[in-house]
N, C-alpha and C positions, 0 to 999 in steps of 0.2 A: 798316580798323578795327583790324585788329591792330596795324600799325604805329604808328598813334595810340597802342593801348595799349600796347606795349611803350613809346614814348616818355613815358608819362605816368608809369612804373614808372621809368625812364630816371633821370627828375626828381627821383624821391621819393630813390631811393639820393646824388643829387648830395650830400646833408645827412650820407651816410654817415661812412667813413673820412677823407674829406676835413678835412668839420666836425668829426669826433668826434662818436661816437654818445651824446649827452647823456643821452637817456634810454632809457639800454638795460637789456635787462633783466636781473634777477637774474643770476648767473655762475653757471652750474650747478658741480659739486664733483665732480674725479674722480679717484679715488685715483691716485698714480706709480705705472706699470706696476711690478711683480715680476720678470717673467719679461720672456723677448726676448730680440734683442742689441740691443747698445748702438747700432745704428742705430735699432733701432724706439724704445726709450727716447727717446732724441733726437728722433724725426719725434713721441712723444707729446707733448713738449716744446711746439715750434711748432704744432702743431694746437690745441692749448690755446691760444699767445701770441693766435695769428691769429683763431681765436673772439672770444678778450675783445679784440683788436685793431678785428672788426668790431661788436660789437654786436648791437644787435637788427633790423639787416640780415639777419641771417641766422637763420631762423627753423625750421631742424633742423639742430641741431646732434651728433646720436648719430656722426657718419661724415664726415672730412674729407676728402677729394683735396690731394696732395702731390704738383707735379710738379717732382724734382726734375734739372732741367735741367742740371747740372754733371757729370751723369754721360751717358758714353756712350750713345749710342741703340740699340747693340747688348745693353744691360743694364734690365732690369724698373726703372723710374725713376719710375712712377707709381704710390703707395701711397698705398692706401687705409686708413687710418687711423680703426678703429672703437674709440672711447672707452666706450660702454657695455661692450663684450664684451673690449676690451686685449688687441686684436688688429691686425695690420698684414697685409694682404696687396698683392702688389706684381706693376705691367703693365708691356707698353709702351709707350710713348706716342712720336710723331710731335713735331719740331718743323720752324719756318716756313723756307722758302727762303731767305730775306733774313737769318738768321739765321745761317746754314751756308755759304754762297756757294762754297765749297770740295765741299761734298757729302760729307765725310767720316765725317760721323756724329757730329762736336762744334758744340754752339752758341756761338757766338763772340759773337754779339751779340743785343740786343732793342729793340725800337724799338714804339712804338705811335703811329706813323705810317700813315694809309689808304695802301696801293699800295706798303709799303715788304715785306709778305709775309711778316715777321718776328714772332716767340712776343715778347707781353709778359709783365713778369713783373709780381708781385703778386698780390693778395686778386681772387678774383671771387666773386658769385655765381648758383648755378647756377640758372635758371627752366625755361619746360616746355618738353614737347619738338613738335618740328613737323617736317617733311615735307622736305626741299630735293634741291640738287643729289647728295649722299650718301644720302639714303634719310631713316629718324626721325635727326634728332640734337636736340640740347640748346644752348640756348640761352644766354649769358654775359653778366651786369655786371658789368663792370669795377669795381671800388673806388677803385683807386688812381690818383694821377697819373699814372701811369706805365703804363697799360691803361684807362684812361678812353673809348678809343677803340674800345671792344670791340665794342659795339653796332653801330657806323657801320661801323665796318671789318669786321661779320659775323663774328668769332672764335667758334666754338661750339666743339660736342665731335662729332663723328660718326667711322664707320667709314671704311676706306678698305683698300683691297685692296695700298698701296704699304706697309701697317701692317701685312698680315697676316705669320704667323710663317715663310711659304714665301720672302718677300722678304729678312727676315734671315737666312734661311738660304743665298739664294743669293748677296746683296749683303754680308753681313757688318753692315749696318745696316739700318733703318729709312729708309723714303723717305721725302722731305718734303711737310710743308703750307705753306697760306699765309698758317703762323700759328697756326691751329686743333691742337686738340687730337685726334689722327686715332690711330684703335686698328683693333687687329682686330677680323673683325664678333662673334667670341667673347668677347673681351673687354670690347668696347664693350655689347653686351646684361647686363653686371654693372655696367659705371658707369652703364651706363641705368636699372638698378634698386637703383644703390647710391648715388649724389649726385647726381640730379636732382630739384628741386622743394625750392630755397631752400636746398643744403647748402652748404657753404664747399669754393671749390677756391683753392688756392695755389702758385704760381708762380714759381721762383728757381733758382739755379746754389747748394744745398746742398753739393753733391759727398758728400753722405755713403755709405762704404762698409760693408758690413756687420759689418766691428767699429766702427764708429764713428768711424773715420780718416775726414779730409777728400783728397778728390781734386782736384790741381789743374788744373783744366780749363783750355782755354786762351781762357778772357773775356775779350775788350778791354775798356779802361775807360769806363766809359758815359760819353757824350756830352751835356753838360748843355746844353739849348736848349728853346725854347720847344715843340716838337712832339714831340721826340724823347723 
């Protein structure tokens, strides 16, 4: 039965970003941050595009997820992006094997292929949370052509002990997932209570540094093909 209902939720987002949210709803209005650095200004920037980008798919919108992939995995790259309060606080977050193949702690590539074990990028959004092989995590639809695969391929958010802060410390990086979005279990009990249950998480190699400089990561150029 769950699986039915996740699939029938599955369906309904198909109309989303893809189609254009036709009849979405009003845009809420939020004043340009004042204060910050000119990173956080920037990530309020794209929290806003990617809202009115999805629609009314996504149906709390106070707190967005920003994972921004371009920067190192030894650096807090996961910001949370609160619009009512014009604030940013910022994690870290795990990316996929398939991604990394080196282990270095840079994402080189993204793929939203099942068995490829690699982070997609784009728009998801976040649904409930349930029980698995990590413990509670959170659940992801994909938006995009480009993460459409989220569901089928199991992409969530949960903890992971290769994410906690004693690994960076002793590896210099972040271990990997296979794909998923994998924190420490400290950290992940704030995204547990901070963007689950229909909030916007987004997904991309930003590279933004905290004055606002872009970093350049070293991305291959994406591979244009029917799966990938």
């Amino acid at each position: 039965m769950l699986r039915e209902s996740m699939m029938k939720r599955r369906d309904i987002l198909k109309g989303g970003i893809l189609a254009g949210a036709s009849l979405a709803l009003p845009a809420r209005v939020f004043a340009a941050p004042q204060a910050g650095s000119p990173r956080d200004r920037a990530l309020f920037e794209i929290a806003k595009r990617e809202l009115d980008r999805a629609g009314d798919v996504i149906w709390k919108r106070d707190i967005v997820g920003i994972a921004d992939y371009g920067l190192h995995s030894a650096l807090p790259r996961f910001h949370f992006v609160n619009l009512d309060r014009q604030e940013v606080r910022s994690f870290h977050v795990s990316h996929g094997q398939g991604s990394d193949p080196q282990h270095d702690g840079w994402l080189k590539r993204y793929s939203n292929v099942e068995g490829s074990n690699a982070t997609s990028r784009g728009a998801y959004v976040t649904w409930e949370w349930y029980v698995g092989r990590y413990g509670t995590s959170v659940r992801l639809g994909g938006l995009d052509e480009t993460n459409n695969n989220a569901f089928d391929r199991a992409i969530v958010m949960h903890r992971a002990k290769y994410a906690e802060p004693e690994h960076l410390a002793a590896y210099g990086r972040m271990g990997r997932s296979n794909g998923c979005f994998a924190m420490g279990e400290e950290q992940f009990k704030i995204a547990l209570l901070n963007l689950s249950g229909g909030r916007l998480l987004f997904a991309d190699s930003l590279g933004l540094a905290e004055d606002g400089s872009r970093v350049a990561g070293p991305l291959e150029p994406l591979v244009r093909s029917g799966r990938a």
